[in-house]
GUVEX-935131 format. One record per residue (C-alpha): x, y, z. Coordinates in steps of 0.05 Angstrom, whole numbers, plus 32768, in hexadecimal, padded with zeros to 4 digits. Layout:
BEGIN
XYZ/...
***
This chain:
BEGIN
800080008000/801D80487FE8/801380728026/802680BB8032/803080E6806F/8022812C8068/80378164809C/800E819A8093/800281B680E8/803281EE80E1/8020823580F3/803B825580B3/8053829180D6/807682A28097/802F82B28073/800D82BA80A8/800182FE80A0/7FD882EB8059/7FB682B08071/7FA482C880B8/7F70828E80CE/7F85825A809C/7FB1822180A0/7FE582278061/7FD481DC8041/7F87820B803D/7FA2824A801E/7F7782537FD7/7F9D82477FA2/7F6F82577F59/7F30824D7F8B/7F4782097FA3/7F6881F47FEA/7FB681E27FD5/7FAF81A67FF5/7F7F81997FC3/7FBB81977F8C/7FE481667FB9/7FB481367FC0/7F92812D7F81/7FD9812B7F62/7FE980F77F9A/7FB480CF7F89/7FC280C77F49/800180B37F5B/7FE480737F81/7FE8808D7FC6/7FB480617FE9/7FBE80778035/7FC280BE8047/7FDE80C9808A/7FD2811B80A3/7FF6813180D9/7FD0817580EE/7FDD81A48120/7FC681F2811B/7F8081FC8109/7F7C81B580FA/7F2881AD8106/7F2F81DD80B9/7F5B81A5809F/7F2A816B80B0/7EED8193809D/7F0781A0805E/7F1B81508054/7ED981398065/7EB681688034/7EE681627FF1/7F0B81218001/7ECC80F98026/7EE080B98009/7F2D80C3800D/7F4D808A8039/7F7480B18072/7F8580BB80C0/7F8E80FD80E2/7FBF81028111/7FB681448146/7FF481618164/7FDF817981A5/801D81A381A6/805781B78170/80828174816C/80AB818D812C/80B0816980ED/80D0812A810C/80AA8121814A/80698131811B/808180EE80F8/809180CE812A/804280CC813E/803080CD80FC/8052809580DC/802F80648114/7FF8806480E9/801D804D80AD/800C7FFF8097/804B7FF68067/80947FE8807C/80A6802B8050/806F806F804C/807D80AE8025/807E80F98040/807781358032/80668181804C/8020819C8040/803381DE8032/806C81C67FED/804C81AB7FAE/808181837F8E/805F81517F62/8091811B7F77/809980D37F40/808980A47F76/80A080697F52/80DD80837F4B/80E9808B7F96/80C680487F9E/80FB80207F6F/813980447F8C/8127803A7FD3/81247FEC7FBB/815D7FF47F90/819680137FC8/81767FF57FFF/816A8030801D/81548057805F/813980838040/812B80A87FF1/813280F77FF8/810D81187FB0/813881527F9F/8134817C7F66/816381B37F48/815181FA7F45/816B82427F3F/817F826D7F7F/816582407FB0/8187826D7FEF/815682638014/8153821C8012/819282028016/81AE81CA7FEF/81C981847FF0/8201815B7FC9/81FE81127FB9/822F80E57F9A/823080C17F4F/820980847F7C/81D180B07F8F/81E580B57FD4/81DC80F57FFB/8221810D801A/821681578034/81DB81878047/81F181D08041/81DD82108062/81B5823B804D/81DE826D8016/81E582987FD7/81EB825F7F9B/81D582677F52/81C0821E7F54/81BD81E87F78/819581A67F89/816381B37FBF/813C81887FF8/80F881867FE2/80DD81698014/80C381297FFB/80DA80E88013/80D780A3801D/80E1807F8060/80F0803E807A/80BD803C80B5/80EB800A80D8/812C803480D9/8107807480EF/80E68053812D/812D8036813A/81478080814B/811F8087818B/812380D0818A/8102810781B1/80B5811681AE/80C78155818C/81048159815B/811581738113/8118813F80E1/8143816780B8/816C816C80F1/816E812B8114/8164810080DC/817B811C809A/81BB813F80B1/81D1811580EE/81C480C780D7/81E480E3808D/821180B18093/81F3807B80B9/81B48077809A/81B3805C804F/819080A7802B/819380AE7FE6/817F80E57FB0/814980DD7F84/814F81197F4D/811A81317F2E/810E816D7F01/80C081847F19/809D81BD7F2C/80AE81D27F76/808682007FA6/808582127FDF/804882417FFE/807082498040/808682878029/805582C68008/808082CA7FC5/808182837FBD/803282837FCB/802C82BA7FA0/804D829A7F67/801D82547F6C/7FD8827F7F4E/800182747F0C/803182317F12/7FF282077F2A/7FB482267EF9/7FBC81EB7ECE/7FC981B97EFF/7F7E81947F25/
***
């Protein structure tokens, strides 16, 4: 079963300001929720099993599930309090059924090719699959290097670059080797996991040239009216 875990309880504070009672995975995008985007295209990439992990203003969330998606096989997860992206999948990916679950952030489109992910986490054996995708002055991403094998060596800082491959923020995750970690109830994944078990952990590239956005931020939000009109 193709399952996904999508993290979409944070604040926003970045857009808050625009979007001052809305959760950001709700912020109208062409008169549709842009969680509407993700999941359709989800969907009809086989996802069977979506797992939400919700947080602020979560009650909009599910309201807005049960009206468009009625049918659409999924748990909610509450976060009583912030846990951070890790320790929001650590409860999260309890509700997963497979040995391996996909994830990503409710607030970045980045129409992922699953079966891709799915046949080089099979392929290297792997931890974990992190989708990254090259793109023009990402500063205020950061960036990542991986080797001829695919395998990610270094996560870099934040910094002026004309180009670079980016994080974005898609992966696949052996369920096994992330309840092995036994961290904190509230940690960074990006922090604990991607950057510190680097080179315990078996994580590998998988490049992809796709559309990426992220509403976290009012230009980037700004920019989806356009980049999404065509999209369902």
């Amino acid at each position: 079963m193709k399952e996904i875990i999508i993290l979409a309880g944070g604040k926003g504070s970045r857009i808050q300001h625009i979007l001052p009672n809305l959760p950001k995975c709700l912020a109208p995008v062409n008169g549709k929720a842009f969680l509407q985007y993700q999941i359709n295209y989800l969907l009809q990439s086989g996802i069977e099993h979506f797992i939400f992990s919700l947080g602020y203003l979560s009650e909009q969330v599910i309201e807005y599930l049960n009206s468009h998606f009625p049918t659409l096989n999924k748990t909610l997860i509450i976060e009583e309090q912030a846990l951070g992206t890790g320790g929001a999948i650590a409860k999260a990916i309890q509700a997963a059924k497979s040995s391996h679950v996909f994830i990503t952030n409710g607030d970045t489109y980045f129409p992922a090719d699953l079966e891709l992910m799915e046949r080089l986490f099979h392929q290297k054996n792997a931890d974990l699959i992190l989708a990254t995708t090259e793109i023009e002055n990402p500063d205020r991403f950061g960036s990542l290097d991986f080797d001829e094998e695919g395998r990610i060596r270094h996560f870099h800082e934040k910094k002026p670059i004309s180009k670079a491959y980016i994080n974005a923020g898609f992966y696949l995750i052996s369920k096994q080797a992330f309840l092995n970690c036994k961290l904190k109830a509230v940690f960074s994944f990006e922090t604990e996991i991607l950057e510190k078990k680097i080179n315990d952990w078996k994580i590998y590239a998988a490049p992809m040239q796709k559309l990426f956005i992220d509403i976290g931020v009012p230009e980037d939000f700004r920019r989806s009216q356009s980049l999404l009109v065509d999209k369902n």
